[in-house]
LUMVODO-98165 format. One line per field, with one value per residue (C-alpha): residue number from 1; x, y, z. Coordinates in nm, 2 decimals, always signed. Example, Ala and Ser with C-alpha at 12.3 -4.5 7.8 and 13.67 -1.06 7.14 Angstrom:
<atoms>
num (1; 2)
east (+1.23; +1.37)
north (-0.45; -0.11)
up (+0.78; +0.71)
</atoms>
This chain:
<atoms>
num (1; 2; 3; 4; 5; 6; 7; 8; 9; 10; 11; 12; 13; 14; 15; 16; 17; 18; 19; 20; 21; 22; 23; 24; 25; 26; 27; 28; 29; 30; 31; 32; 33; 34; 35; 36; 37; 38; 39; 40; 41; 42; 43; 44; 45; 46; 47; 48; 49; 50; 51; 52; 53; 54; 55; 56; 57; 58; 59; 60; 61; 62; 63; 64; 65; 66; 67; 68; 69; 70; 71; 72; 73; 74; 75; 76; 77; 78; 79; 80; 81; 82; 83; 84; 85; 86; 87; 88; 89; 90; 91; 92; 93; 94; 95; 96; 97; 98; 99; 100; 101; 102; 103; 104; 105; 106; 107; 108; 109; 110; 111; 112; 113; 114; 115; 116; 117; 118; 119; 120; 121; 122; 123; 124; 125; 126; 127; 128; 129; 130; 131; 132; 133; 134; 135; 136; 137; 138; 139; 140; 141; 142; 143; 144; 145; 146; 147; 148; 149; 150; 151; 152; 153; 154; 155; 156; 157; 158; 159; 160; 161; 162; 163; 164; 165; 166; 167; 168; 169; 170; 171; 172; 173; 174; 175; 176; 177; 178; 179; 180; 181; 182; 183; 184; 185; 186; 187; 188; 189; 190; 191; 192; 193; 194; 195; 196; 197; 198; 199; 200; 201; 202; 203; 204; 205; 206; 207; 208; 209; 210; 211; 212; 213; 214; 215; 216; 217; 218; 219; 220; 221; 222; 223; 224; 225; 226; 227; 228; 229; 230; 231; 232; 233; 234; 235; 236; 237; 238; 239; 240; 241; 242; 243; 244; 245; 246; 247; 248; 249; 250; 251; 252; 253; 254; 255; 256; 257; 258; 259; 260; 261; 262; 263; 264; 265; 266; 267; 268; 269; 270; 271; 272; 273; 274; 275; 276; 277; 278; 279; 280; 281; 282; 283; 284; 285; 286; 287; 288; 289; 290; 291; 292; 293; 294; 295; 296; 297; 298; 299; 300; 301; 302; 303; 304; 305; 306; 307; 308; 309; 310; 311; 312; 313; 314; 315; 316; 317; 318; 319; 320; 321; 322; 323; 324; 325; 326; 327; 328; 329; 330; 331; 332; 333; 334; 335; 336; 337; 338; 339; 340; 341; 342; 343; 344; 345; 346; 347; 348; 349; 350; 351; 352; 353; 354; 355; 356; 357; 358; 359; 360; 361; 362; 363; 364; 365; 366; 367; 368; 369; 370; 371; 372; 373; 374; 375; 376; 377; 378; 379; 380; 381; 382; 383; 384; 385; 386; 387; 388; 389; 390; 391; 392; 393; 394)
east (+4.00; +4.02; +3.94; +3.62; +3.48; +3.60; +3.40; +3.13; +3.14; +3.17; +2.88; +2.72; +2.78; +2.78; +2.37; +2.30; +2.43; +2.34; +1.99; +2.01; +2.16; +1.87; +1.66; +1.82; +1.87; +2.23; +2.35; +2.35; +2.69; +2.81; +2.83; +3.13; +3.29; +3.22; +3.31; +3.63; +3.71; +3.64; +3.90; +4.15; +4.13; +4.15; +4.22; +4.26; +4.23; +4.54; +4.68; +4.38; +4.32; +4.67; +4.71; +4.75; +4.42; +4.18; +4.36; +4.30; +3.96; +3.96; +4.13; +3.86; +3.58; +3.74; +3.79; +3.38; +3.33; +3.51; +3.34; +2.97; +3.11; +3.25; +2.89; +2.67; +2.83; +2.60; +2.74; +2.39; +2.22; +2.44; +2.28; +1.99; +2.14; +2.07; +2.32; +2.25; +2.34; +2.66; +2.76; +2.72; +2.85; +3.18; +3.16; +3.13; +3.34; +3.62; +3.55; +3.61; +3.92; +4.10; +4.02; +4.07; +4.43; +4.55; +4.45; +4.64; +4.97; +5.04; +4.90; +5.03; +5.32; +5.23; +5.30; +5.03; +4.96; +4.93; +4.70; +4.52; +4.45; +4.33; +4.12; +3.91; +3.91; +3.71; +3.52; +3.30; +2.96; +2.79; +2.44; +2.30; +2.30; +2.02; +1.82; +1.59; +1.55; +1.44; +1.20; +1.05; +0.92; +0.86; +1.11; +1.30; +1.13; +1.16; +1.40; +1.62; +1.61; +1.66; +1.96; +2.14; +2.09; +2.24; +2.51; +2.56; +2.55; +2.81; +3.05; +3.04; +3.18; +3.45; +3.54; +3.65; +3.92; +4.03; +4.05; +4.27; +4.51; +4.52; +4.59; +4.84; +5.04; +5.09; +5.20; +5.44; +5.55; +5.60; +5.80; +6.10; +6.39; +6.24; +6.42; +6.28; +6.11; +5.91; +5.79; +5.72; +5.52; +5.29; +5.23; +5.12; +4.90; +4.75; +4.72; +4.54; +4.33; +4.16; +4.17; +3.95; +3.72; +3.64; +3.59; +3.34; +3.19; +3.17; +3.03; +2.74; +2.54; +2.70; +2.60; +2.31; +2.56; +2.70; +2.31; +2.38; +2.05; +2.08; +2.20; +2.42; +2.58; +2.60; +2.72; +3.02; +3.09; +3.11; +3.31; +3.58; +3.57; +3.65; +3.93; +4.09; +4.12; +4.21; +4.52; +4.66; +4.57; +4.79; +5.14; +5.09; +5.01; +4.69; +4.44; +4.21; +4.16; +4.07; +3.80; +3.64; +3.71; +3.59; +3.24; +3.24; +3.31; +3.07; +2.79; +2.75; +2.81; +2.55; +2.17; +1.97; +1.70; +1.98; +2.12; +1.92; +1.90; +2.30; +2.32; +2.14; +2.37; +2.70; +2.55; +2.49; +2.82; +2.93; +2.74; +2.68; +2.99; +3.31; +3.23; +3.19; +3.56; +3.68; +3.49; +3.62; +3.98; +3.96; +3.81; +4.05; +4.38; +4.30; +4.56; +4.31; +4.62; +4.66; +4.31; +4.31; +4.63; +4.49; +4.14; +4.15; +4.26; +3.96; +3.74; +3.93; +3.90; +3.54; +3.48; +3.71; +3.55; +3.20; +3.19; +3.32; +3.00; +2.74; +2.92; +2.95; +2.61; +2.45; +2.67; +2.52; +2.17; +2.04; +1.83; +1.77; +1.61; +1.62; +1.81; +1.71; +1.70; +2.05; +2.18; +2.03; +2.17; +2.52; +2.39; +2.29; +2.62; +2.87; +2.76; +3.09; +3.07; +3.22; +3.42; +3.60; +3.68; +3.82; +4.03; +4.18; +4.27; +4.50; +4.68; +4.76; +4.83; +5.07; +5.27; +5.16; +5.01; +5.09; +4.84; +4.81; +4.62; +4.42; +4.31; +4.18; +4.00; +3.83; +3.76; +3.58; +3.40; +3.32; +3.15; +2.97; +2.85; +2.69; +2.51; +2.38; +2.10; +1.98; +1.99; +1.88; +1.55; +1.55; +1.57; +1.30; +1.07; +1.13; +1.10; +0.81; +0.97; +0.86; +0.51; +0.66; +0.88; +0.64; +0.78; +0.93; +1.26; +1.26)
north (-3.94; -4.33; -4.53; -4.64; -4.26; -4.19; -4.50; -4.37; -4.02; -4.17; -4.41; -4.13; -3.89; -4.14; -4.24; -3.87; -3.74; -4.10; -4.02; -3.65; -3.80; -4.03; -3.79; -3.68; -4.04; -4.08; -4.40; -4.43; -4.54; -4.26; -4.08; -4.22; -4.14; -3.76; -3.82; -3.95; -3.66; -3.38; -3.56; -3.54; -3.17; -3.11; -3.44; -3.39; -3.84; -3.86; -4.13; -4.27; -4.30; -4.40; -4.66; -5.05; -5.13; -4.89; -5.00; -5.35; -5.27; -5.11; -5.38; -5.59; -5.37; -5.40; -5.80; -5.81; -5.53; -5.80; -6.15; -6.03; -5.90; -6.25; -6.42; -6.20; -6.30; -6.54; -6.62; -6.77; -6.46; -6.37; -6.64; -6.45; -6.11; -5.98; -5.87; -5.55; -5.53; -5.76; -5.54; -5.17; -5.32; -5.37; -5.11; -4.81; -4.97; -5.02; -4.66; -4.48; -4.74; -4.60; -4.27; -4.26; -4.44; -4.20; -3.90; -4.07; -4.17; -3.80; -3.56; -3.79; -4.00; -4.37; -4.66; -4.75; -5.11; -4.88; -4.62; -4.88; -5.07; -4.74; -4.64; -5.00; -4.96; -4.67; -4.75; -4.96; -4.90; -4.85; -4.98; -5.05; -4.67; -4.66; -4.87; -4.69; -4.45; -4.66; -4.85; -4.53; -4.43; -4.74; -4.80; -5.06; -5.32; -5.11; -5.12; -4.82; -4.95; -5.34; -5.23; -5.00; -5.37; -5.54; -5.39; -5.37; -5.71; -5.79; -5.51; -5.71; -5.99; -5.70; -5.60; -5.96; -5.97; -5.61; -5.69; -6.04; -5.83; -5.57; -5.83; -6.02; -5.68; -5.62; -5.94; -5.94; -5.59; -5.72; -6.02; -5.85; -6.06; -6.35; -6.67; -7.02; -7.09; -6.78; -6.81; -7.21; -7.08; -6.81; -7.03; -7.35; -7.06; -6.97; -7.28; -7.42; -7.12; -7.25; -7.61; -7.51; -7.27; -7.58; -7.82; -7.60; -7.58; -8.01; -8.02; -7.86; -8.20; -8.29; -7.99; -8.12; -8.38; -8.03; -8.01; -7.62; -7.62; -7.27; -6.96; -6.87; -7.18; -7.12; -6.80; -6.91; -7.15; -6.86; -6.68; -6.96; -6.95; -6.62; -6.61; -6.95; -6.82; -6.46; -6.65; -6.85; -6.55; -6.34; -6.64; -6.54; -6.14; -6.19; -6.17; -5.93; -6.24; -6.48; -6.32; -6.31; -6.66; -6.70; -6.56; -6.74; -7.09; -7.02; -6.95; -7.26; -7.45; -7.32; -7.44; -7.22; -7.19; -7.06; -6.78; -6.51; -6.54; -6.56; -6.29; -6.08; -6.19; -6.07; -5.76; -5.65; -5.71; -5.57; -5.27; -5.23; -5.20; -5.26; -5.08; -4.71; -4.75; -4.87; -4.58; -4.34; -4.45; -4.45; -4.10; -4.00; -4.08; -3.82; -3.57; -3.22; -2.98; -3.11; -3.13; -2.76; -2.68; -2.85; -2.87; -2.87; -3.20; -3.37; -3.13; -3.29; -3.69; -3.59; -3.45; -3.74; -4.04; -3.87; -3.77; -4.14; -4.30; -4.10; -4.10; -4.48; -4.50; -4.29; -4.48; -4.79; -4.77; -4.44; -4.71; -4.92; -4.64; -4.27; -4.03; -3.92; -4.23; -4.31; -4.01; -4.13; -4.45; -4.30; -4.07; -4.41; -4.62; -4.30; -4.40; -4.56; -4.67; -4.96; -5.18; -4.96; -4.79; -5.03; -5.17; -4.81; -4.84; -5.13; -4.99; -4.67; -4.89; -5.13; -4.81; -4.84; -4.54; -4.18; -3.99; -3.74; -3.93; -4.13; -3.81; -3.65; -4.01; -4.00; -3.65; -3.74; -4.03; -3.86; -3.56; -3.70; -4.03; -3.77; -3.62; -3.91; -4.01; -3.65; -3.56; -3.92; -3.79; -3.47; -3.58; -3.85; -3.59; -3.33; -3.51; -3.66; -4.03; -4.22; -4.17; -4.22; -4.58; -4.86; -5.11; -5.39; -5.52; -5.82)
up (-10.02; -10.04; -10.33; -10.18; -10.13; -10.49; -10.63; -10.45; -10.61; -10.93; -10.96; -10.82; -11.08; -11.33; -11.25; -11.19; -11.57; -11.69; -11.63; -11.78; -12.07; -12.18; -12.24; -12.50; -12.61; -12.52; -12.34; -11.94; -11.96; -12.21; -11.87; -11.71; -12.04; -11.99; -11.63; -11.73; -11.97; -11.69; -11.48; -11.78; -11.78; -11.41; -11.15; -10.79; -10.75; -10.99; -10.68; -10.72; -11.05; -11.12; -10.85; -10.96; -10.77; -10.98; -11.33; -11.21; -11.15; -11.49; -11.70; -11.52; -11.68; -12.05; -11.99; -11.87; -12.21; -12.44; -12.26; -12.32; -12.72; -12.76; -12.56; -12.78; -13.08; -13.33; -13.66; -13.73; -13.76; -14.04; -14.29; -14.31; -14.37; -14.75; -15.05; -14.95; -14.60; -14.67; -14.97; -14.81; -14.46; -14.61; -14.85; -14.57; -14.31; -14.56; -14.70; -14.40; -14.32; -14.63; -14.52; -14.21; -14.29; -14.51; -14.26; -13.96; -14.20; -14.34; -14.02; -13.72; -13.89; -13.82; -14.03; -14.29; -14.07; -13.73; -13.97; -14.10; -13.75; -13.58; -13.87; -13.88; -13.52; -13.57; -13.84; -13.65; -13.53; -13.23; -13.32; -13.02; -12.93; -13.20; -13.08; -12.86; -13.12; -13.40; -13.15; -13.04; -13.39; -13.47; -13.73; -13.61; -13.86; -14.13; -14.45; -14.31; -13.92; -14.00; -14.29; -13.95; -13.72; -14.02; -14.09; -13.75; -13.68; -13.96; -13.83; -13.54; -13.71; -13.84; -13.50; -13.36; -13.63; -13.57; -13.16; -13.27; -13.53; -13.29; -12.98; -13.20; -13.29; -12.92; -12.87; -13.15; -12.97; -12.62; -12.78; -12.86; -12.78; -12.60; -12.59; -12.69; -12.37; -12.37; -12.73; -12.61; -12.34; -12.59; -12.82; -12.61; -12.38; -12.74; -12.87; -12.48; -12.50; -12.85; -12.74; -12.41; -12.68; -12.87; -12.58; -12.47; -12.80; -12.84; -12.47; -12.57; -12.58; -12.22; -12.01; -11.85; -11.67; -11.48; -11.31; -11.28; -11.02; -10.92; -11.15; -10.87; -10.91; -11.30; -11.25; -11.06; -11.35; -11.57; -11.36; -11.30; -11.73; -11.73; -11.51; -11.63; -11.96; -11.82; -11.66; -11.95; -12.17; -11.94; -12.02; -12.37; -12.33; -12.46; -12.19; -12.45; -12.67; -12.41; -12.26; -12.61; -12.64; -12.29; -12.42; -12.71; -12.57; -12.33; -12.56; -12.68; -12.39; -12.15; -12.19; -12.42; -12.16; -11.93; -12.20; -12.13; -11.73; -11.79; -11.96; -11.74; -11.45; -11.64; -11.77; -11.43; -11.29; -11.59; -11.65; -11.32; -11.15; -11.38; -11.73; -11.52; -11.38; -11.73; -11.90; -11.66; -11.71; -12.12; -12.07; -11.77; -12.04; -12.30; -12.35; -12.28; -12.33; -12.62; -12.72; -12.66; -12.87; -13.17; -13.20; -13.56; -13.61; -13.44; -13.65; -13.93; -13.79; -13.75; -14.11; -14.31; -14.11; -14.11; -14.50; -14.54; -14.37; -14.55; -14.89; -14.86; -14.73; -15.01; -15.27; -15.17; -14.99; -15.24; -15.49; -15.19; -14.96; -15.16; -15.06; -14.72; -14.59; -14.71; -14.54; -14.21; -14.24; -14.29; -13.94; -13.77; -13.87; -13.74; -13.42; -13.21; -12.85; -12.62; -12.89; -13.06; -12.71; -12.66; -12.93; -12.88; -12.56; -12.57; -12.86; -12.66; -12.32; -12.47; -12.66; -13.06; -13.09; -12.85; -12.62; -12.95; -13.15; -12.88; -12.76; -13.09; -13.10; -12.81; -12.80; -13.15; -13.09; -12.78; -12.96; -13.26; -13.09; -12.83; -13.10; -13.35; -13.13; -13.11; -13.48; -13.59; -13.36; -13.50; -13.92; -13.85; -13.68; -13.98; -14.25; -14.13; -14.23; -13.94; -14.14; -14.47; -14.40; -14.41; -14.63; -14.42; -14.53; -14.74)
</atoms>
């Protein structure tokens, strides 16, 4: 089979389970995931799959995945975000971080900085997986559904941070005995990639003078961006970071009016065509022999980083929302999708943490993500609180 025939039997699969899946409210895309883990326990496309064109491809996918984080970003939105949201945002995340660190140091060995990466890796949320839910019992606007957006929204803010330590650690790494001119060359690539990020920023007021007529047109603009920034980010092994840059810049240079038709444009390449391969590759990667020799420790990951979300979650939201609904916001923020994904998957590509431990992460985010949406439905219908939440947030 050629690469062509085996992209074909993937999308293919992919939009066949992809639709099965939403009915249980689980995520289209979730599918090339599972896709990606049946080819880890048995793969006859290992050429394939391991061949430099499909990790290009691949890479390509998590460089779309990290352009449309760092274009959807709005520090803005922040200033309206209460105490509340601010003070149990940090509180949980940082809750399960500490957790989740001292579980990776003592049963897998890792340094406290490595523990402490992976854990606030994982300790973010997957919002957006939610979504549907909440809007189909129409708590979205509600205390319990607009405290899940916003803490969501901040973690957002968390994640960026975590992807730039985690991108600067594996620079660090590959920079092991470099010689003047290839530490000049990183650092002016660095430094060139912010300079471009804020030129695009102060341009803001200029862009009308590009007379982007068509989107077509615009879109090639963005593409251009992207891969400018993809190149320089590659002199200075950070390509990761500079297609968030890339996204970020671009934000604020492109008319508002032309935001949401952009948008639209990107999510379709992305989603569309390089998100399944990347997907299918994070999912491809797990270690299933070892998986099936220790099960027990992503039972463990599962019940540490879990019991830390609804512990901080109840802590913090149980005056705010009672008690139920603090347990479903700990449900709704153990949901972990795309960015976290991803923040894992560099670390194991570029060597700072072994197949081991990226396996038991997948395999966990994997199984609980796949069954928040499902149990979030099932508590809301039971105890009868999508008649019971009507106070909006304030």
């Amino acid at each position: 089979m050629n690469i062509f025939l085996f992209l074909s039997l993937v999308f293919l699969l992919t939009f066949a389970i992809g639709r099965l899946i939403e009915k249980i409210r689980v995520p289209w895309l979730f599918a090339a995931l599972l896709v990606g883990g049946f080819l880890a326990a048995y793969n006859p496309f290992t050429e394939i799959t391991e061949s430099q064109t499909f990790e290009f491809l691949a890479q390509m996918g998590m460089y779309f995945l990290l352009f449309i984080i760092g274009f959807e970003i709005n520090l803005k939105q922040l200033k309206g975000k209460g105490k509340f949201i601010v003070r149990s945002a940090f509180f949980i995340i940082f809750l399960e971080a500490i957790l989740g660190s001292l579980l990776i140091h003592f049963l897998f060995d890792y340094s406290w900085f490595i523990s402490g990466v992976v854990a606030l890796s994982f300790a973010t949320v997957g919002e957006a997986i939610l979504v549907p839910v909440l809007d189909e019992f129409k708590i979205l606007n509600t205390n319990l559904g607009q405290s899940i957006i916003g803490i969501g929204t901040l973690d957002d803010v968390i994640e960026i941070f975590i992807l730039i330590l985690v991108i600067i650690t594996v620079g660090i790494q590959q920079q092991d005995g470099l010689n003047i001119i290839a530490v000049i060359t990183i650092v002016s690539s660095l430094l060139l990639l912010f300079l471009l990020t804020v030129v695009l920023t102060k341009l803001r007021k200029e862009n009308s003078k590009f007379h982007f007529s068509k989107i077509e047109t615009l879109f090639l603009f963005v593409l251009f961006v992207l891969c400018l920034f993809l190149g320089i980010g590659e002199y200075a092994h950070a390509a990761p970071l500079a297609a968030l840059l890339a996204g970020v810049g671009l934000r604020t240079f492109i008319p508002p009016e032309r935001l949401d038709m952009v948008e639209t444009e990107v999510k379709t390449m992305c989603y569309g065509f390089f998100a399944p391969i990347f997907f299918l590759w994070a999912g491809a990667t797990m270690d299933m022999d070892y998986l099936i020799a220790a099960p027990l420790l992503v039972l463990a990951v599962i019940i540490v980083t879990k019991s830390a979300k609804f512990l901080g979650s109840f802590i913090t939201a149980r005056k705010e929302l009672g008690t139920k609904q603090s347990l479903l916001l700990g449900l709704g923020l153990s949901a972990r999708f795309s960015t976290s994904i991803v923040i894992i998957k560099i670390l194991y590509e570029n060597g700072l943490i072994e197949a081991d431990l990226y396996s038991v992460i997948m395999a966990s985010s994997l199984t609980f993500t796949f069954l928040v949406p499902i149990l979030f439905a099932q508590f809301i219908s039971r105890w009868g609180l999508y008649e019971k939440i009507k106070a909006k947030i304030n």
